[in-house]
C-alpha positions as a Markdown table, in Angstrom:
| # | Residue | x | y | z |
|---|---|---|---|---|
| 1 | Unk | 23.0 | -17.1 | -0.5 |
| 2 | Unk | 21.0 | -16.8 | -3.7 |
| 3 | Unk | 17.1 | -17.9 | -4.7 |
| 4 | Unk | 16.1 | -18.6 | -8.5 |
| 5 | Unk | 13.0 | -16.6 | -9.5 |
| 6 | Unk | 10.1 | -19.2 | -9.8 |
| 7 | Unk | 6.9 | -18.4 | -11.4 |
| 8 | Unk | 4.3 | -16.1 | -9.7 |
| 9 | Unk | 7.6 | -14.4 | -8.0 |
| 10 | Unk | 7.6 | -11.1 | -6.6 |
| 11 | Unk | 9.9 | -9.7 | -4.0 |
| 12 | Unk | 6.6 | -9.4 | -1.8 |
| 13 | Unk | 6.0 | -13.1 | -2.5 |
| 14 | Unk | 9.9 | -14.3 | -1.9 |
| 15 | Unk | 9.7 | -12.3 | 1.0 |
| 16 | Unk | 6.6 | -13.5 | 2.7 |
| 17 | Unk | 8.0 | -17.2 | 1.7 |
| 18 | Unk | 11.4 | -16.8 | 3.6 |
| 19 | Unk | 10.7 | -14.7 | 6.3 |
| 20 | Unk | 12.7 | -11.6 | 5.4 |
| 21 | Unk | 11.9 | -8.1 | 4.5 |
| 22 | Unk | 11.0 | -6.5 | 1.2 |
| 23 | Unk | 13.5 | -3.8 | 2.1 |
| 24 | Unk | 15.9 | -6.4 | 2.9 |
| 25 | Unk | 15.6 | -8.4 | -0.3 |
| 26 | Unk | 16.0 | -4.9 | -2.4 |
| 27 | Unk | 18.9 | -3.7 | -0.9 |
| 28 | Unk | 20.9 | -7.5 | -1.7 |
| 29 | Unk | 20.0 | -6.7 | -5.0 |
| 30 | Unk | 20.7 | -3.1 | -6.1 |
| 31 | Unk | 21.2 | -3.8 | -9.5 |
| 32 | Unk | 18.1 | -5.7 | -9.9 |
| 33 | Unk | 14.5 | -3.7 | -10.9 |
| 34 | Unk | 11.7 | -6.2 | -9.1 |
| 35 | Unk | 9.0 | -5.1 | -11.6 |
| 36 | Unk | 11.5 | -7.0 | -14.1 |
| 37 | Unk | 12.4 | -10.6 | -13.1 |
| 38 | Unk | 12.1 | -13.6 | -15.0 |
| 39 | Unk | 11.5 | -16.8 | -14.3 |
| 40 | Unk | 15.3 | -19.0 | -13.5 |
| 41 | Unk | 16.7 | -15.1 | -12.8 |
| 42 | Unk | 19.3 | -15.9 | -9.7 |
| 43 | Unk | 18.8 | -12.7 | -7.2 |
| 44 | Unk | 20.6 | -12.5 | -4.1 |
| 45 | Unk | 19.6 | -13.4 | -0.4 |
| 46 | Unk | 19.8 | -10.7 | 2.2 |
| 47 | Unk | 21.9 | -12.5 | 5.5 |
| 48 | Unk | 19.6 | -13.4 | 8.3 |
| 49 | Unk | 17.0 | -15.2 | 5.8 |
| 50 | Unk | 14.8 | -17.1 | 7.7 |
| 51 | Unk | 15.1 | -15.7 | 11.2 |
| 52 | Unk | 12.6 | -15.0 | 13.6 |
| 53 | Unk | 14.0 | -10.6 | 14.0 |
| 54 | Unk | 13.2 | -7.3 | 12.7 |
| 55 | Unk | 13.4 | -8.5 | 8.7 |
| 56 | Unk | 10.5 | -10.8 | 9.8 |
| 57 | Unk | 7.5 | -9.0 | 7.2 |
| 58 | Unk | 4.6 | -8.1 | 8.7 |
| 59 | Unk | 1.6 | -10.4 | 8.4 |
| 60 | Unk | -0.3 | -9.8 | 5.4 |
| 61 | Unk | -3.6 | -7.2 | 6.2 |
| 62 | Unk | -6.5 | -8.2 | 8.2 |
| 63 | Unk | -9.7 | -7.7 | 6.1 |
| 64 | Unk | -9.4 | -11.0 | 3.5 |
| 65 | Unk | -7.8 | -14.2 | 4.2 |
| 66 | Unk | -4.5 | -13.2 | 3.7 |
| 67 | Unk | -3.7 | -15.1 | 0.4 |
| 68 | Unk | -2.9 | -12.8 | -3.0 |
| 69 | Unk | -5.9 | -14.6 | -5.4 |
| 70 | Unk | -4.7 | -14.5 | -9.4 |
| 71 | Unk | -1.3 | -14.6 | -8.1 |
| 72 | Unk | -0.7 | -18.5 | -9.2 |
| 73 | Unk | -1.9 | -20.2 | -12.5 |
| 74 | Unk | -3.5 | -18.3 | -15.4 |
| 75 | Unk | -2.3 | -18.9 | -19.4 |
| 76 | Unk | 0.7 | -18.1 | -21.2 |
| 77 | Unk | -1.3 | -15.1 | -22.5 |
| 78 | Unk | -0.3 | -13.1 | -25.8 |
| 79 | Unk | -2.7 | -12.7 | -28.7 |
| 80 | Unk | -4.6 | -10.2 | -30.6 |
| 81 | Unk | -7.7 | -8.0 | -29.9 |
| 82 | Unk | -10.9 | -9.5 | -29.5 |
| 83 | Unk | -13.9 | -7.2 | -29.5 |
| 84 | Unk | -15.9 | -9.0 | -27.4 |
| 85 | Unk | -19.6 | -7.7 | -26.2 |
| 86 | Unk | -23.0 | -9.0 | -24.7 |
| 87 | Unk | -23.8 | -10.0 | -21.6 |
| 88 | Unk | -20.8 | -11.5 | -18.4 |
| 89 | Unk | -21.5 | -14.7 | -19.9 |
| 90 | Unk | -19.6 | -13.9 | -23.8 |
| 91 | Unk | -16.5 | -12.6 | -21.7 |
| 92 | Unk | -13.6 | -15.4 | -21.4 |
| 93 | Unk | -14.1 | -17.1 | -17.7 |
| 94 | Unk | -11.0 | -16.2 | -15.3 |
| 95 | Unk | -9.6 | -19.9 | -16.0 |
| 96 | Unk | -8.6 | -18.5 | -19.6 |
| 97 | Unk | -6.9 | -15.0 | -18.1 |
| 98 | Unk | -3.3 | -15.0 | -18.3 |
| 99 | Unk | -1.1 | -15.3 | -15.5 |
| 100 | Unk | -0.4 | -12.5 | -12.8 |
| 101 | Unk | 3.4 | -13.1 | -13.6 |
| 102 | Unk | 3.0 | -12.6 | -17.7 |
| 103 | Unk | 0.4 | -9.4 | -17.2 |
| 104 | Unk | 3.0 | -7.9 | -14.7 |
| 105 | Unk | 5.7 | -7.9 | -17.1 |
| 106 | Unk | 3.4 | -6.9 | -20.1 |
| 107 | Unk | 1.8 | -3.8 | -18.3 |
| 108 | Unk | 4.9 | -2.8 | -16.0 |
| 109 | Unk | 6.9 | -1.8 | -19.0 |
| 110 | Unk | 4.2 | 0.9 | -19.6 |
| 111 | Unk | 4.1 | 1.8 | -16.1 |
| 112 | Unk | 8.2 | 2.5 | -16.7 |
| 113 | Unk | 7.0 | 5.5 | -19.7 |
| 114 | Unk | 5.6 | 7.7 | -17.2 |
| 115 | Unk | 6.5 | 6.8 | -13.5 |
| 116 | Unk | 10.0 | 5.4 | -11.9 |
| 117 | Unk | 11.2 | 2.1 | -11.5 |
| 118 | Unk | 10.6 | 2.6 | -7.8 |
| 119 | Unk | 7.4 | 4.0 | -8.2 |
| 120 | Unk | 6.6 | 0.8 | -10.0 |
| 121 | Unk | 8.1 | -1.1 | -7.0 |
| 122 | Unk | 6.1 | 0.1 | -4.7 |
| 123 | Unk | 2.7 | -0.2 | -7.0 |
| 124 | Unk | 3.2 | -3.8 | -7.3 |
| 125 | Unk | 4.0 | -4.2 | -3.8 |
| 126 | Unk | 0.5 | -2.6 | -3.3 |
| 127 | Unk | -1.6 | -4.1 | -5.6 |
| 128 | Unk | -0.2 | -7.2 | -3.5 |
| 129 | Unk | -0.7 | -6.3 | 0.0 |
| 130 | Unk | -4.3 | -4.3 | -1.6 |
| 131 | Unk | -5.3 | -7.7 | -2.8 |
| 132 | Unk | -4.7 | -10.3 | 0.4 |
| 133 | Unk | -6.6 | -7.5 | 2.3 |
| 134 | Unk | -9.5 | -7.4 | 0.3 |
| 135 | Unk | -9.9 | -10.6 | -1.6 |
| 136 | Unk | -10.0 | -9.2 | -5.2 |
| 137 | Unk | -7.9 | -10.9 | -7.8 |
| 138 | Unk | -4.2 | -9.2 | -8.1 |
| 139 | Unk | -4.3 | -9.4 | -12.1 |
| 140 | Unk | -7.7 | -7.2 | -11.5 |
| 141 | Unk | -6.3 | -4.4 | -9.5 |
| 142 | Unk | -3.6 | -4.7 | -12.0 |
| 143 | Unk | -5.3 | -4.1 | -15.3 |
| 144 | Unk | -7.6 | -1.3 | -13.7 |
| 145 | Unk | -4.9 | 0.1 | -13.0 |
| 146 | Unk | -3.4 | 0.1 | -16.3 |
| 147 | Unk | -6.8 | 1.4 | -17.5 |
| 148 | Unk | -7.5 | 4.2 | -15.4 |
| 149 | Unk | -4.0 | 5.8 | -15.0 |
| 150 | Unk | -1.3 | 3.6 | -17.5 |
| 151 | Unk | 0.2 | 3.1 | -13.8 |
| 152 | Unk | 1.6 | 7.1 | -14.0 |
| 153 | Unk | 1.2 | 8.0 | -10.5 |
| 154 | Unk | 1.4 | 11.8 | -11.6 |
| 155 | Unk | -1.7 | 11.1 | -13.4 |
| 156 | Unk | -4.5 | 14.3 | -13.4 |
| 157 | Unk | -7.9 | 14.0 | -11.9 |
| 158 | Unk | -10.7 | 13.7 | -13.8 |
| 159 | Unk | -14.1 | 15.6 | -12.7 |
| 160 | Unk | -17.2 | 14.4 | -14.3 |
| 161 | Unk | -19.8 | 15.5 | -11.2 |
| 162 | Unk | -17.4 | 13.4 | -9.0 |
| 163 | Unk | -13.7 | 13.7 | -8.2 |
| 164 | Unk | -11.7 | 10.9 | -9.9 |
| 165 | Unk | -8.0 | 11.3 | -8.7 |
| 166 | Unk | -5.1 | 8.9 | -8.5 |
| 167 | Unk | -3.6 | 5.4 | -10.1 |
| 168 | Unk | -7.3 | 3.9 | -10.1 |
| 169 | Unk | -9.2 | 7.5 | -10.6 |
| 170 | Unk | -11.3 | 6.5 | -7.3 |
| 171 | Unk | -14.4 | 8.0 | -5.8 |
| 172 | Unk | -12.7 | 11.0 | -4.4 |
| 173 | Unk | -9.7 | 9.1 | -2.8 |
| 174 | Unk | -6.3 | 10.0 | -2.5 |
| 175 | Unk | -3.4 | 11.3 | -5.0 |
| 176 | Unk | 0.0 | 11.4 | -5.3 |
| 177 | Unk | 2.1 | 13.0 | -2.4 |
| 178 | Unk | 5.7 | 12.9 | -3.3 |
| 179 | Unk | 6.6 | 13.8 | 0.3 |
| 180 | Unk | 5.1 | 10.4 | 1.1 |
| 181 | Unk | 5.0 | 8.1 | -2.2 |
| 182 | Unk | 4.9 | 4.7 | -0.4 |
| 183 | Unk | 2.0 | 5.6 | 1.9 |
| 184 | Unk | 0.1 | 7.9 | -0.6 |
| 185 | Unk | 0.4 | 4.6 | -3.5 |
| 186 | Unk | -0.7 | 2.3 | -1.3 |
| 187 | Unk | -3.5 | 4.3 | 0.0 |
| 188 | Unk | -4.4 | 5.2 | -4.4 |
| 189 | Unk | -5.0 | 1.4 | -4.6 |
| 190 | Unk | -6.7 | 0.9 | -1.7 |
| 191 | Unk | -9.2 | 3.6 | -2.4 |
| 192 | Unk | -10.0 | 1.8 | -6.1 |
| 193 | Unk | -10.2 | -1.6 | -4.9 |
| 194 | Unk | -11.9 | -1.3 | -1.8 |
| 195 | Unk | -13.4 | 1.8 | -2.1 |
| 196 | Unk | -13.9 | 5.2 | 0.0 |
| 197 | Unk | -16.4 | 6.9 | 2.2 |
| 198 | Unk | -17.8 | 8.6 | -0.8 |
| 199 | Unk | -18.2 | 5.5 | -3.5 |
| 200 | Unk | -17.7 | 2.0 | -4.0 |
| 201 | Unk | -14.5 | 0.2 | -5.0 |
| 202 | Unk | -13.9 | -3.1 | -6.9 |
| 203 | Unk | -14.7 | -5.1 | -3.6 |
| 204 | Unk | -17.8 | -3.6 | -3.2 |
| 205 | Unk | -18.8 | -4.1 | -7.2 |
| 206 | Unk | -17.9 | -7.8 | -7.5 |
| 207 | Unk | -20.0 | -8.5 | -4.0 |
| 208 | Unk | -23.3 | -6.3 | -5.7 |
| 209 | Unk | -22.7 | -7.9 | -9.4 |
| 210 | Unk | -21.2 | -11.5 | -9.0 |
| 211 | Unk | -18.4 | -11.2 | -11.7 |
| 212 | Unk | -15.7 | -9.2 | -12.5 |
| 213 | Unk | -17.0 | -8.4 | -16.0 |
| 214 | Unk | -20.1 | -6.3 | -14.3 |
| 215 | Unk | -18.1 | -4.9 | -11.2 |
| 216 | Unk | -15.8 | -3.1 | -14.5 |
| 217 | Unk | -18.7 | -1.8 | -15.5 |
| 218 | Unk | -20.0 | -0.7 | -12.3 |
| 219 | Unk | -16.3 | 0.8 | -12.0 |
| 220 | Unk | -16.6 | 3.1 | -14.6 |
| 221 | Unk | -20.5 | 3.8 | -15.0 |
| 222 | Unk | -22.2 | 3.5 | -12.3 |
| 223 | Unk | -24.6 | 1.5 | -13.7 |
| 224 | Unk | -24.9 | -1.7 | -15.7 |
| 225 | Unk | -26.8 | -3.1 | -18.5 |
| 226 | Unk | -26.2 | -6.9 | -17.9 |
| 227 | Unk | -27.3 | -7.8 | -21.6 |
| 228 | Unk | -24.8 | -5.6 | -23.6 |
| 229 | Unk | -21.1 | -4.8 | -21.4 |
| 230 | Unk | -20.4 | -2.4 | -24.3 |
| 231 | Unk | -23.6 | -0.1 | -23.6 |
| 232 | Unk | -21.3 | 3.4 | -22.2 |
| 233 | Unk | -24.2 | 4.2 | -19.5 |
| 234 | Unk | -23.0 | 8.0 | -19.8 |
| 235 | Unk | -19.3 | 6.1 | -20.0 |
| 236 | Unk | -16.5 | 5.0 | -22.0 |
| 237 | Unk | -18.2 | 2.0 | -24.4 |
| 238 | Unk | -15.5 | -0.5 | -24.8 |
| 239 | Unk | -13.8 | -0.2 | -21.1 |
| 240 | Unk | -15.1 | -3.7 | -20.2 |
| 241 | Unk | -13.7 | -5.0 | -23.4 |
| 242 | Unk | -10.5 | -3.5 | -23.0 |
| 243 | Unk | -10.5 | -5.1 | -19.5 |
| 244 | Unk | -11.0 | -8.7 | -20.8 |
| 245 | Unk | -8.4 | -7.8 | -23.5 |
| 246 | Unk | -6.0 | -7.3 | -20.8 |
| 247 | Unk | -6.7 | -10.0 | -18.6 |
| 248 | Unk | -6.0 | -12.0 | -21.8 |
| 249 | Unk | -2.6 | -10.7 | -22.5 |
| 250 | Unk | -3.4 | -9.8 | -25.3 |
| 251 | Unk | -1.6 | -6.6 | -27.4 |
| 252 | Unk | -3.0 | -4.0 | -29.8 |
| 253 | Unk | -1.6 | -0.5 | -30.7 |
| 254 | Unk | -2.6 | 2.3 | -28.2 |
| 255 | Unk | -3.1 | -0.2 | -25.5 |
């Protein structure tokens, strides 16, 4: 049996929709890298599909409502770099971002400079199962990603008064354990999106602020001056506009 990649696809997605295992779907398709697929791509069907046995995937995580928000809809994306600044309100709205399945394919190839094409599996896999747990929007998780870490899951920790480690350079979360890269990935993204004993993650920024736009901020200051998104606060200045750049699609040299 085969299944033609529709848009918004994922192996997670395909998965949940047919009622077979991730493991199951990449093992029918050796040849095929799942950070890769385009949309009218014919991949292959595991036997079983459909059944009610051990290839059933777990239900998605308690915690949110189950559904992967950003992962449908969004633009066509693309574009140059807009500097935008001010307040939440200058940023483009989340109507305009670009869609989860164009940013994945834009920002995985970078992830492929520094970490494997499994690696990269198994980060999109968890930015998926990170997002129907907590509620935050998968093409967020995705670009802070990108941000913080290019998606190398070697990446160093920084130390500025606070231990930053791992894919999302959390508030002294987890790093990578290459005696456990599935668990220890996972557990990177869950510490940036919804956050660790010691600091707040994306979940708990969005809540406080409102709007992605300030929870960024909040992500990478501490602190946010709601009139100007491009005041540092003892930070990086543009990280905010970077962010909306991304969620845009759109390209520029360094990015």
């Amino acid at each position: 049996m085969s299944y033609t990649i529709q848009s918004g696809d994922t192996f997670w997605a395909i998965a949940q929709k047919l009622g077979i295992s991730v493991d199951a779907l990449q093992a029918a398709n050796p040849g095929i890298n799942p950070s890769l697929l385009q949309i009218g791509q014919t991949i292959n069907l595991p036997s079983g599909g459909n059944n009610n046995g051990s290839d059933k995937p777990s239900p998605p995580p308690s915690g949110g409502n189950g559904s992967i928000v950003g992962a449908t809809g969004g633009s066509n994306g693309g574009g140059d770099f807009i500097p935008y600044s001010g307040p939440a309100s200058a940023y483009p709205d989340p109507s305009q971002w670009a869609s989860y399945t164009f940013l994945w394919a834009q920002n995985s190839r970078l992830m492929l400079l520094n970490s494997s094409p499994h690696e990269v599996f198994l980060i999109h896999r968890s930015i998926e199962t990170v997002s129907a747990s907590s509620g935050i929007d998968v093409r967020c998780i995705l670009i802070i990603i990108v941000q913080e870490s290019g998606g190398n899951v070697r990446v160093n920790s920084t130390n500025n008064g606070v231990h930053n480690p791992g894919l999302m350079q959390s508030h002294n979360g987890v790093g990578f354990n290459a005696a456990d890269p599935e668990g220890s990935i996972l557990q990177m993204v869950r510490d940036g999106t919804e956050g660790t004993v010691h600091g707040d993650g994306l979940m708990q920024l969005l809540e406080r602020y409102g709007n992605y736009y300030e929870a960024f901020r909040g992500y990478n200051s501490g602190s946010v001056n709601k009139s100007d998104l491009n005041d540092p606060v003892g930070a990086t200045g543009n990280y905010v506009q970077k962010a909306a750049n991304r969620l845009m699609g759109h390209s520029w040299a360094g990015m």
